[in-house]
C-alpha positions as CSV (number, residue, x, y, z in Angstrom):
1,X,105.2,54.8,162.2
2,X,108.6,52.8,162.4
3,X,110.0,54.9,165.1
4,X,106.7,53.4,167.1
5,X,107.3,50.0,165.3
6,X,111.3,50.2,166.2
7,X,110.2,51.1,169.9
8,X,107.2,48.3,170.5
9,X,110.0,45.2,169.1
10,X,112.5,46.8,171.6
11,X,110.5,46.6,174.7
12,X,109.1,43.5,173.5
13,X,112.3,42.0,173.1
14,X,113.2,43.7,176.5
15,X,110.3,41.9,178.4
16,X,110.4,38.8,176.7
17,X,114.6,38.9,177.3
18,X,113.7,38.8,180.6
19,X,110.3,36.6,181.0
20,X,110.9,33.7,178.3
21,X,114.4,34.1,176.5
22,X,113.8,31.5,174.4
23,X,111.0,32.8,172.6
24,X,112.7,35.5,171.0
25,X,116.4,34.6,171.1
26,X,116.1,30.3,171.0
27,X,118.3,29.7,174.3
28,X,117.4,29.5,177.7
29,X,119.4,32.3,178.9
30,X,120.5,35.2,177.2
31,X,122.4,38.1,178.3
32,X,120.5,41.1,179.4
33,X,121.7,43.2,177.2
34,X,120.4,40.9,174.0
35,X,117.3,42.9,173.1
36,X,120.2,45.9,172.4
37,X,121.1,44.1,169.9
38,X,118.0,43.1,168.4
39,X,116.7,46.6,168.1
40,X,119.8,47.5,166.2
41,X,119.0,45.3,163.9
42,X,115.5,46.9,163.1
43,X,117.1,50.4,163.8
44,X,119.5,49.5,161.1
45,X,116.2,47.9,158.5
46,X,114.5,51.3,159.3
47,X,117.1,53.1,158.2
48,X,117.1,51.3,154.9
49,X,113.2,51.5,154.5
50,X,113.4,55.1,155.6
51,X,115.9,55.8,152.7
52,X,114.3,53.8,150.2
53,X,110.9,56.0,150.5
54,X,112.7,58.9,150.1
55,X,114.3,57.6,147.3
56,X,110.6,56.5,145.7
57,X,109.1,60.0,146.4
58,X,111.6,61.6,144.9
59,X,111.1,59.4,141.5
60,X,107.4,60.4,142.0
61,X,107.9,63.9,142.5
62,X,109.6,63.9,139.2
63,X,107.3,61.7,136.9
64,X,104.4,63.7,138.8
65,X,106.6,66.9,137.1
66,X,107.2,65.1,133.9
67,X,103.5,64.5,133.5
68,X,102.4,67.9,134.4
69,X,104.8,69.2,131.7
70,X,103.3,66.1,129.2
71,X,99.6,67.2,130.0
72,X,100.6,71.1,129.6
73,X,102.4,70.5,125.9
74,X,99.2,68.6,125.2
75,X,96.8,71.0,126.0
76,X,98.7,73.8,124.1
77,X,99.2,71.3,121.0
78,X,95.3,71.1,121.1
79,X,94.8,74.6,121.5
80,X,96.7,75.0,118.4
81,X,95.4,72.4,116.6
82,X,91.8,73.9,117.2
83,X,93.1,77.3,115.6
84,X,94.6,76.1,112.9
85,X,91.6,73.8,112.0
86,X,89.3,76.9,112.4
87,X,91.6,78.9,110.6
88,X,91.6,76.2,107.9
89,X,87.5,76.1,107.7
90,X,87.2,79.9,107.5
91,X,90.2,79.9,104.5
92,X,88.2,77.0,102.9
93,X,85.2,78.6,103.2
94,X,86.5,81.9,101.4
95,X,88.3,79.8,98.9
96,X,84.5,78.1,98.4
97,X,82.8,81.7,98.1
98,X,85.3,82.9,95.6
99,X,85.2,79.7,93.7
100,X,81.7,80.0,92.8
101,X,82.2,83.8,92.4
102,X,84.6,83.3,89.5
103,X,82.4,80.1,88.2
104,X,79.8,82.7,88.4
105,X,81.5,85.4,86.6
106,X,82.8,83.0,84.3
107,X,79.5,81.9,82.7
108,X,78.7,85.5,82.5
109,X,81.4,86.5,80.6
110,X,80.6,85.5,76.4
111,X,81.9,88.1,74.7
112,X,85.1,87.8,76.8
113,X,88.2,84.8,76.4
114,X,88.7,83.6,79.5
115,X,91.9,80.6,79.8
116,X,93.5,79.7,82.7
117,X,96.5,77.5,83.7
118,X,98.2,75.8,86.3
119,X,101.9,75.9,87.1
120,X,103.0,73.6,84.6
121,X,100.7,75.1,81.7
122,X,98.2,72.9,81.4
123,X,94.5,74.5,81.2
124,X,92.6,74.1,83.7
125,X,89.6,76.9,83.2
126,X,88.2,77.7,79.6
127,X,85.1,79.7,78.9
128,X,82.3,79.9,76.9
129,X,83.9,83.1,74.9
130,X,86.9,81.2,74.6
131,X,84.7,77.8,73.1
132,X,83.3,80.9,70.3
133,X,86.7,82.5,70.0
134,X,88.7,79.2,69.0
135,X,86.7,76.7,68.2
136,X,86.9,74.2,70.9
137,X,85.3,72.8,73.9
138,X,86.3,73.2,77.2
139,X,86.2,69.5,77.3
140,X,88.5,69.2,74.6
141,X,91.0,71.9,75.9
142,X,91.0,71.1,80.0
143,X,94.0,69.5,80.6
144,X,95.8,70.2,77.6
145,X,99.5,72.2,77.6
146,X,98.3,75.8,76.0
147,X,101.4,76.3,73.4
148,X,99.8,73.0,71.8
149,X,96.6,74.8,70.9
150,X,97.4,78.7,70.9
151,X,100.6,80.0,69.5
152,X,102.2,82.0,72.4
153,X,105.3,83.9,72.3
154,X,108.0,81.8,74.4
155,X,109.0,85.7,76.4
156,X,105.3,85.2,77.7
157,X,105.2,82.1,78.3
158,X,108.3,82.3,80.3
159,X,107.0,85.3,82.2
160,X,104.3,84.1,82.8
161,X,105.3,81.1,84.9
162,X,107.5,83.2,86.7
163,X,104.9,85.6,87.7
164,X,102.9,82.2,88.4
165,X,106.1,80.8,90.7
166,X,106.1,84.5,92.3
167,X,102.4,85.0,93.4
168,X,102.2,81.1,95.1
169,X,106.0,81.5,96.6
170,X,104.9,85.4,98.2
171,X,101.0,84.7,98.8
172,X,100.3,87.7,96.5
173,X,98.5,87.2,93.4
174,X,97.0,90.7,92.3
């Protein structure tokens, strides 16, 4: 497209040189070699246009890159998002089954003492055999430290929350 443009100004310039100089150069005569000149002049903005589009496809070509790469990391971020949120429902949905396995097993159990704690010692389950065994409610005991209510050797105690520390730190708890 500019080489035609380039050519059409020179031969216009060429003809008009000739027919009416002072329509394209302002005098009334020009030398005959004028229009020479003037097409160096658009030769010479060409060659700047020229290199400034290949200068602006280049920056294109690489933000066109970038954004493939942007759209790629993405698409694998929500791949991975996806499996970990399905991984997350099935894990919740286990953790839900044996929840209400050991609620159910829980209720069953009379004759046995059943008292769990968290990390820190506080109780957090206590059954109907342990209500008949001690004394208490669960009401009462939830959320109480254990070595207020029940006299426990310190050695268990202290093996106890590091077999506690063990099974969350390795995933293993049986």
């Amino acid at each position: 497209m500019l080489v035609t443009a380039s050519a059409v100004t020179a031969i216009d310039h060429l003809v008009r040189g000739i027919i009416w100089p002072q329509s394209v150069y302002g005098v009334e005569a020009a030398s005959s070699w004028r229009w020479v000149e003037h097409a160096g002049w658009v030769i010479f903005e060409d060659l700047f246009l020229v290199l400034s589009c290949l200068r602006s496809n280049r920056e294109a070509l690489i933000l066109a890159q970038r954004q493939s790469q942007l759209e790629a990391i993405n698409s694998n971020v929500e791949i991975q998002v996806r499996q970990r949120t399905a991984e997350l429902e099935t894990s919740q949905r286990v953790l839900e089954e044996t929840n209400a396995q050991f609620a159910g097993v829980l209720s069953a159990a009379t004759q046995i003492s059943v008292i769990a704690t968290d990390v820190s010692g506080l109780i957090t389950v206590f059954n109907s055999g342990a209500e008949s065994m001690l004394g208490y409610s669960a009401a009462e005991m939830i959320g109480k430290a254990t070595p207020q209510i029940i006299h426990v050797p310190e050695e268990i105690v202290t093996r106890g929350r590091q077999l506690t520390e063990e099974a969350w730190s390795t995933g293993r708890w049986f």
